[in-house]
C-alpha positions in Angstrom: 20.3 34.8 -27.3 22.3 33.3 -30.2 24.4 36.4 -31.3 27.7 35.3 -30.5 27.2 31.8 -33.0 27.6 34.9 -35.9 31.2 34.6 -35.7 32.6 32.3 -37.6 35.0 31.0 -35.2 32.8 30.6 -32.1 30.2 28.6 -34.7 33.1 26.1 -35.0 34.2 26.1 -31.8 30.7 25.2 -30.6 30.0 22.3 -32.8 33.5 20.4 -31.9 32.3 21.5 -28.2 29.0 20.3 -28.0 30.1 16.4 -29.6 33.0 16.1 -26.8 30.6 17.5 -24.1 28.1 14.6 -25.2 31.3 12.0 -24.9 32.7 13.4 -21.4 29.2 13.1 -19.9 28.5 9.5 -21.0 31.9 8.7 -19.5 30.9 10.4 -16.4 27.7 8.4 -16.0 29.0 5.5 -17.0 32.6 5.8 -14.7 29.6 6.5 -11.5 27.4 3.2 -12.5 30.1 0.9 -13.1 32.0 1.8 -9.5 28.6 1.9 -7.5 27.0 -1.6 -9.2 29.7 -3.6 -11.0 32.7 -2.8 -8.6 31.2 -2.3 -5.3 28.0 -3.1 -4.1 26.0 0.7 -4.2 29.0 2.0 -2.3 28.3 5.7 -2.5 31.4 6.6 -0.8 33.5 5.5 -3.1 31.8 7.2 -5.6 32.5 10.1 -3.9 36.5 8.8 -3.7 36.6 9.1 -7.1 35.3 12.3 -7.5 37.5 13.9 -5.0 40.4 12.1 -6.8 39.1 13.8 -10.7 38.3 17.2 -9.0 41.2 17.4 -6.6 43.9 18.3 -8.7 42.3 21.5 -9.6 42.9 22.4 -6.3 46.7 21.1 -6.0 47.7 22.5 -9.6 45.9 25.9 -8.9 49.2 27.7 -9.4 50.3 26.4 -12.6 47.1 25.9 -14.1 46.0 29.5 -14.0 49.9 30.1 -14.9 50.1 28.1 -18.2 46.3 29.7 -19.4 48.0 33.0 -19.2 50.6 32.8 -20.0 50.7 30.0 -23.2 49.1 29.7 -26.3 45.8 28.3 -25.3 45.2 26.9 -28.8 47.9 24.8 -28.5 47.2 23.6 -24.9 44.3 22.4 -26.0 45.4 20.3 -28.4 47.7 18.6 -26.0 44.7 18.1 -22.9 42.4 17.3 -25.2 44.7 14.8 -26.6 45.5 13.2 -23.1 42.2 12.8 -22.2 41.1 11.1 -25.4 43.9 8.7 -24.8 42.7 8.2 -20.8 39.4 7.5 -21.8 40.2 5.0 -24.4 42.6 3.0 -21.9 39.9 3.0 -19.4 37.1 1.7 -22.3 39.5 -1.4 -22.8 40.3 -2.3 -19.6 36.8 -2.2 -19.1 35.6 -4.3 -22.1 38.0 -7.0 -22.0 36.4 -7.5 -18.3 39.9 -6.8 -16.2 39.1 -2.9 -14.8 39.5 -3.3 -10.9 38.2 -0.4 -8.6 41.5 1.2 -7.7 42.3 1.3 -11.7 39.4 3.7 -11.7 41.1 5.5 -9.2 43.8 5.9 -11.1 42.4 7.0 -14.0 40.4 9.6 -12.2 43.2 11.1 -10.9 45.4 11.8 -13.9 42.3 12.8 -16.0 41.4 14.8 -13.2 45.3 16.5 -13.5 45.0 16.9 -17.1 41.7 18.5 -17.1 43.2 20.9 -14.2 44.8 22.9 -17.4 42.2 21.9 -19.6 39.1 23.8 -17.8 41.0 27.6 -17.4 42.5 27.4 -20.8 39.3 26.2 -22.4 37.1 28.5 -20.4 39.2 31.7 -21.1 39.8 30.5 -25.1 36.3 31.5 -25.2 37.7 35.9 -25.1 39.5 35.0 -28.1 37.4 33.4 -30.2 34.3 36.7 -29.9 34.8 40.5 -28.8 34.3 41.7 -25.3 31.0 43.2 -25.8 29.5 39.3 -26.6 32.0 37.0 -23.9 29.3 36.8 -21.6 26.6 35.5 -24.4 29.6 33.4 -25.3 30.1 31.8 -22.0 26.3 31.4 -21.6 26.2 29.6 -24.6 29.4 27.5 -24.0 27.6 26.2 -20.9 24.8 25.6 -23.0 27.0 23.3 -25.1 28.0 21.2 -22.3 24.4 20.9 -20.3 23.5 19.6 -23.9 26.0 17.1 -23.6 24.3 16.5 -19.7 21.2 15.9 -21.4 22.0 13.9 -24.1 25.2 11.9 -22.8 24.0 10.3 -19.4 20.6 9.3 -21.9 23.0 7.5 -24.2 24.9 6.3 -21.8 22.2 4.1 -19.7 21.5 2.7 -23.5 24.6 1.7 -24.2 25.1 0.0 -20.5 22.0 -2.2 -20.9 22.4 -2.8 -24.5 26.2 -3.1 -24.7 28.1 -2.8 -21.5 29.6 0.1 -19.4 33.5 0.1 -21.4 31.9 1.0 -24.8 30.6 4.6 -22.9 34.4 5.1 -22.5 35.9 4.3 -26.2 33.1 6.6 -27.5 34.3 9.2 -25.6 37.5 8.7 -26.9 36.2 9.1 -30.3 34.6 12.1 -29.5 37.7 14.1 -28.8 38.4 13.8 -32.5 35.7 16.8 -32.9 37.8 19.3 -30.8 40.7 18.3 -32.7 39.1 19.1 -35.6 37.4 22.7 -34.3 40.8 23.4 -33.1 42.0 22.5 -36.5 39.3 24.9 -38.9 39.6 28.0 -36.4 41.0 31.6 -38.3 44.0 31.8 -36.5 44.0 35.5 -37.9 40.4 36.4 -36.2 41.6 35.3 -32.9 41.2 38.1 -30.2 44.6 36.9 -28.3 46.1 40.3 -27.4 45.9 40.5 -23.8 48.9 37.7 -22.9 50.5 37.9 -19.7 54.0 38.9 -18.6 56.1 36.9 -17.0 57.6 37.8 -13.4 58.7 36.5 -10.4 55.2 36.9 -8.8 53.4 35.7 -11.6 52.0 32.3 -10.0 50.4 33.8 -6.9 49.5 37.0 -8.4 46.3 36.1 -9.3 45.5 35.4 -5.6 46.5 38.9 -4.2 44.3 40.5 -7.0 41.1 38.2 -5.6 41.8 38.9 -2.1 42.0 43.1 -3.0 38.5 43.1 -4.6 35.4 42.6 -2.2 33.1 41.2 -4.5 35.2 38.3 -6.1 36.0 37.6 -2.2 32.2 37.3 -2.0 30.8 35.3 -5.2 34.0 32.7 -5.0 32.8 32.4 -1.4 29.1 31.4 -2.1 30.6 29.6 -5.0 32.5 27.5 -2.9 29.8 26.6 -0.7 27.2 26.0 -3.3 30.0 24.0 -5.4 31.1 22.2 -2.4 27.8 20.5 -0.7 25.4 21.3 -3.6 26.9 20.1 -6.8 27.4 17.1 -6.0 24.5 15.6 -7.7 26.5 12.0 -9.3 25.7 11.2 -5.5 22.4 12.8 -5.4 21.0 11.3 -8.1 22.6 8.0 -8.6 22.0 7.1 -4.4 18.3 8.2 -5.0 17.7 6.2 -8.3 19.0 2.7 -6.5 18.6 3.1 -2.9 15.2 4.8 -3.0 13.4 4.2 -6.2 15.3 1.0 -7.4 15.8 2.3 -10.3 17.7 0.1 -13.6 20.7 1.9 -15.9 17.6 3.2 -18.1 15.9 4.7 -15.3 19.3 6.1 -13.7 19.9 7.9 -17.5 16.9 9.4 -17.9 17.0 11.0 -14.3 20.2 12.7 -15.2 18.8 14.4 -18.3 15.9 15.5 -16.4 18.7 17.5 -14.5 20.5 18.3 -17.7 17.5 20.1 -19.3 16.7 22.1 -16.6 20.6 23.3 -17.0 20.0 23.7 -20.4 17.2 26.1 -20.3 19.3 27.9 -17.1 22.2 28.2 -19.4 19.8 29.7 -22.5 18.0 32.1 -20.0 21.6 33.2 -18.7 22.3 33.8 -22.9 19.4 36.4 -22.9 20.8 38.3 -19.7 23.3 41.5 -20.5 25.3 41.4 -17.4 25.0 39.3 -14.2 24.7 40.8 -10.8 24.9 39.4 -7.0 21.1 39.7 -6.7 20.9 37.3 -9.4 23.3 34.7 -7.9 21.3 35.3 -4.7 18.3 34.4 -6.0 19.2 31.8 -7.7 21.3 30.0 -4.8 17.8 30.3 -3.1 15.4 28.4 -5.3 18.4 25.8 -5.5 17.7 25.6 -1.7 14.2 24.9 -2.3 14.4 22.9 -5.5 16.4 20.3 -3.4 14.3 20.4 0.1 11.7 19.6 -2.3 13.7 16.7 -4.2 14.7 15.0 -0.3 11.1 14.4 0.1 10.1 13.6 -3.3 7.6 10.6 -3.2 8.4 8.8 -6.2 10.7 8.8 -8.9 8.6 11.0 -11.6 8.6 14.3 -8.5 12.3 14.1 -7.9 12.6 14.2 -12.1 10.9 17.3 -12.0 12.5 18.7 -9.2 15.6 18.2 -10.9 14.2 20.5 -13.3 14.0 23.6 -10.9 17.3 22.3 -9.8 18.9 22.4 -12.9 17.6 25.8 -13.9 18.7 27.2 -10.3 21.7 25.6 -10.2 23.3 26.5 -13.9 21.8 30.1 -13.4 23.9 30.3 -10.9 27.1 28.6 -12.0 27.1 30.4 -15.2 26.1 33.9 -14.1 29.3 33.1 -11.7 31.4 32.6 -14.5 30.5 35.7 -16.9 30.7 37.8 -13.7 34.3 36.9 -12.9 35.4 37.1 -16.7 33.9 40.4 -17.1 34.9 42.0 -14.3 38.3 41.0 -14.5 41.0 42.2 -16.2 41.8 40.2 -19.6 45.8 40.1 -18.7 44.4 38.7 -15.2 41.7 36.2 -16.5 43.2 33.0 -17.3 44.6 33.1 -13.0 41.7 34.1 -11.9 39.1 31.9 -13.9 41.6 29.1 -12.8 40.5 29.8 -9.1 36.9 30.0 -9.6 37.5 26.3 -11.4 39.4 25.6 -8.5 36.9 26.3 -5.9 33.8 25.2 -8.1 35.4 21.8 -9.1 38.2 21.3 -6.1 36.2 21.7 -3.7 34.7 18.5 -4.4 37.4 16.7 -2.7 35.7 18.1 0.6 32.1 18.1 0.0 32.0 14.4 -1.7 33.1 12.2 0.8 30.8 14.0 3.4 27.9 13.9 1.1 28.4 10.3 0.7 29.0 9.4 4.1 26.0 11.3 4.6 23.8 8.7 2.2 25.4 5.8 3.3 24.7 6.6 7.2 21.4 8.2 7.1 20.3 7.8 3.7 20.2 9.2 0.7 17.3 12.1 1.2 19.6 13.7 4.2 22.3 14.0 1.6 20.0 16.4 -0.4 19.2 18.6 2.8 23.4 18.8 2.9 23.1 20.5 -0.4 20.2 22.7 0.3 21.8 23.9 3.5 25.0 24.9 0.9 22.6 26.8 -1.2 21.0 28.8 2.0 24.5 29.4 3.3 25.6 30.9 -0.6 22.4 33.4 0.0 23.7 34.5 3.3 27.5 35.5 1.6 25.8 37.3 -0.9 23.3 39.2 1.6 26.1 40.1 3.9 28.0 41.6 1.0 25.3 43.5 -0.6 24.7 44.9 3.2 28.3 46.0 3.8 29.1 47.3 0.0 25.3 48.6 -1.0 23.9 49.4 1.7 21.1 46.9 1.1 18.4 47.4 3.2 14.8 45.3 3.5 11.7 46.7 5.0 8.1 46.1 4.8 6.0 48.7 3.5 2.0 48.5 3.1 2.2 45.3 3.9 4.7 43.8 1.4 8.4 43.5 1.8 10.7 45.9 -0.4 14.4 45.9 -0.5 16.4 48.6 -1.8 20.2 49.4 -2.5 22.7 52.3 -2.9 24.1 50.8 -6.5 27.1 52.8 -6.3 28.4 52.5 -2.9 30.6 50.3 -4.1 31.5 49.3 -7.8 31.4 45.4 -8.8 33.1 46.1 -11.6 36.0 47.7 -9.6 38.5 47.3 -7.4 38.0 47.8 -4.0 40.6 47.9 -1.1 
């Protein structure tokens, strides 16, 4: 489960990870409660406008983003994003201290953090090849999201202390602090042990490149699909959660953190069980996108406020299964020269589609209330398990039957390669 941390590189790398993933998700909880109590009055939709505003530009900056991880040294691309973001994140604490932070200065501050971490996420995803061989990227990866549902566990905790103890701005200047780990990471890595010998070439098609090789291969088509859909309608869970906690359960800062790490550790033990798997397959993504369903058909119609934490437990395990079994998926089956464009689609889609699924999601809670918003999300997760059994039909011949009175499913494995192109 742990064998990539034998490297000395990665073990660096994941300490310096880990402390800025605990700072960006006490920024994120505390950016969501101080727009939906302090500078609206539990507007949900405008939480949703700022997280269409952060996520967008993933979307917009597709192009270059995927462009510069190929293409540049990622090492020092990181030092420059993580250095912006620091510097956001501190500008935002003080404005937010010294009392004069007004909503639309959130707004603006979403939206260049969120064009920042547009090259952040591909370069920082695909740093992770160079720091351990091929043969452990996809316990790497598993682990890296382990690192930052950590951080989803611990942060939005921390957070709801610090908001009732000290005040919402203080969340932000800690997370500027906590960039100073990555810096320091970045700092200690063996530059010699890096595995960075798959850079791209330059050419005239180079930005939309990675495009035409996702459209030519069938079963990227089909798991960025049900990624879009599950990312789009079904991640959105800042609404989710923070809707249910005060509209529903009246729930204080305290109560509002703690409901967000009951999330986080079910994406924590998602991520770990994700470690222990050798490769990931459709089936898995399948089955995972359909507990996801269930976990949050079960959450809409959670009584009280101690079921909905524990169905963000199934939810979290279902739900990070998922994203990071997408992730090692797409990075192993795709070649290394190709990776940084194509990881910065699957970013793209997984965070950018955000744009289009928050402001419905909202508009969702604040018209009908915020259970409904959950069925949105489960419907997602449904429709994902559809793209993947329409694939699996067409490329595997998948066939289900019942047989002595159980069902059985079986498949022609090598119909069609995953691992392959396919025209």
């Amino acid at each position: 489960m742990f064998r990539s941390l034998r490297g000395y590189n990665y073990r660096v790398w994941a300490i310096g990870a880990l402390v800025s993933n605990v700072g960006t998700w006490m920024q994120r909880i505390g950016q969501d409660w101080l727009v939906l109590t302090q500078l609206t009055h539990h507007n949900a939709s405008a939480v949703g406008v700022v997280m269409a505003l952060q996520f967008g530009p993933q979307v917009l900056l597709l192009p270059l983003t995927g462009y510069a991880a190929d293409h540049f040294n990622r090492r020092r691309l990181l030092f420059t994003t993580q250095a912006l973001m620091g510097v956001l994140a501190l500008g935002l604490g003080v404005l937010t201290v010294t009392g004069l932070v007004k909503l639309w200065e959130v707004y603006a501050f979403a939206l260049a953090l969120g064009c920042v971490t547009a090259f952040d996420s591909p370069a920082r995803q695909t740093f992770i090849s160079e720091l351990v061989t091929e043969e452990d990227l996809s316990n790497a990866v598993a682990l890296n999201s382990t690192s930052f549902n950590a951080g989803r566990m611990i942060g939005p905790a921390v957070a709801g202390l610090l908001i009732a103890v000290i005040g919402t701005g203080w969340v932000f200047v800690f997370n500027a602090v906590s960039f100073g780990a990555v810096f320091g990471s970045l700092g200690l890595l063996r530059r010699e042990e890096l595995h960075d010998k798959h850079w791209a070439r330059h050419t005239r098609s180079s930005l939309t490149e990675g495009f035409r090789y996702v459209w030519r291969r069938p079963d990227l088509r089909a798991v960025l699909l049900m990624l879009f859909l599950f990312g789009t309608f079904g991640l959105n869970f800042a609404i989710f959660i923070s809707t249910m906690a005060v509209s529903v359960f009246h729930a204080d800062a305290g109560r509002y953190g703690l409901l967000s790490s009951s999330l986080a550790v079910g994406t924590v033990a998602g991520a770990l069980l994700a470690a222990r798997r050798a490769t990931p397959s459709i089936p898995l993504l399948i089955i995972a996108a359909a507990w996801f369903g269930i976990g949050l058909t079960l959450a809409a119609i959670s009584p009280n406020a101690w079921l909905f934490a524990a169905m963000l437990l199934l939810i979290g395990v279902s739900a990070q299964t998922f994203t990071t079994s997408t992730n090692s998926l797409v990075q192993l089956s795709t070649e290394p020269a190709m990776r940084g464009r194509v990881v910065a689609i699957l970013l793209a889609i997984a965070l950018g589609g955000t744009p289009l699924g928050a402001p419905v999601v909202g508009w969702v809670a604040d018209t009908f209330g915020a259970r409904w918003s959950l069925g949105v999300g489960a419907a997602a997760g449904l429709a994902a398990v559809l793209v993947g059994v329409r694939y699996l039909v067409r490329y595997h011949a998948l066939q289900v039957r019942f047989d002595a009175g159980r069902l059985r499913f079986s498949m022609e494995r090598h119909v069609s390669s995953p691992l392959q192109g396919e025209g």
